[in-house]
C-alpha positions as CSV (number, residue, x, y, z in Angstrom):
1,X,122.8,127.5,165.2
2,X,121.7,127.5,161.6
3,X,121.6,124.0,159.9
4,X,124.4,122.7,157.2
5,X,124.1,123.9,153.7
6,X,124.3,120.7,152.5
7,X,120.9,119.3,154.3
8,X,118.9,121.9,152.3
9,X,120.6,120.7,149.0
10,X,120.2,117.8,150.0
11,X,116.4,118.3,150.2
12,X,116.4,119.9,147.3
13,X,117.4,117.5,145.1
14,X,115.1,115.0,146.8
15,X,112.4,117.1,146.1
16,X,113.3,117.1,142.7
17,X,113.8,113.6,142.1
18,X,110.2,113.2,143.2
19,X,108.6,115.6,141.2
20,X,110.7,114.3,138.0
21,X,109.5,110.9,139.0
22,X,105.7,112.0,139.0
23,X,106.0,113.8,135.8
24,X,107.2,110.3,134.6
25,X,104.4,108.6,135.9
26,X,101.7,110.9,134.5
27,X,102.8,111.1,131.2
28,X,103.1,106.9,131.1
29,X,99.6,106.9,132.4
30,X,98.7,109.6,129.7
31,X,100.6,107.6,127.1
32,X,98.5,104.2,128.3
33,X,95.0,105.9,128.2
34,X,95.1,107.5,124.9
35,X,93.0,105.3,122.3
36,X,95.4,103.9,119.8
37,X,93.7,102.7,116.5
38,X,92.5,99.5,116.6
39,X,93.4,97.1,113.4
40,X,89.9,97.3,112.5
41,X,90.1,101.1,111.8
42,X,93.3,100.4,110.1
43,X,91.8,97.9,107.7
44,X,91.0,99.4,104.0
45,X,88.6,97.2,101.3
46,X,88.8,97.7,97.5
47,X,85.6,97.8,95.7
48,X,85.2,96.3,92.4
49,X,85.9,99.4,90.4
50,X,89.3,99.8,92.4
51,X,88.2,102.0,94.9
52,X,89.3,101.8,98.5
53,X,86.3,102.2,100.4
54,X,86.0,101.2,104.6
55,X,83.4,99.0,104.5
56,X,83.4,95.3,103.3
57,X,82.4,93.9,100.0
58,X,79.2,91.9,100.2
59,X,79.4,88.1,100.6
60,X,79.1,86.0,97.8
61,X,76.0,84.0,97.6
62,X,76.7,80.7,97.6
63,X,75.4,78.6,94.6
64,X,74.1,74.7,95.6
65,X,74.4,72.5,93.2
């Protein structure tokens, strides 16, 4: 006797399900391993002509007294 048509949909849609649900999980584990830009990298200085440059101004020396 052959088996119920619904059993095989049935499996079918499981089967679906799972791979739907590992596409899902990749992409989050994708999405959680790409670098995202530290605020460091984010962080712009201006110079004193009024230039934005990336790297800090130099510390004022301090003058004792």
């Amino acid at each position: 006797m052959a088996k119920s048509k619904s059993t095989f949909n049935k499996k079918q849609i499981a089967d679906k399900k799972r791979k739907k649900q590992k596409e899902k999980l990749e992409k989050r584990l994708d999405k959680k391993h790409q670098e995202t830009a530290s605020f460091e990298s984010m962080i712009m200085y201006v110079d004193a002509d009024g230039n934005f440059t990336s790297t800090p101004p130099p510390k004022p020396e301090e003058v004792e007294e």
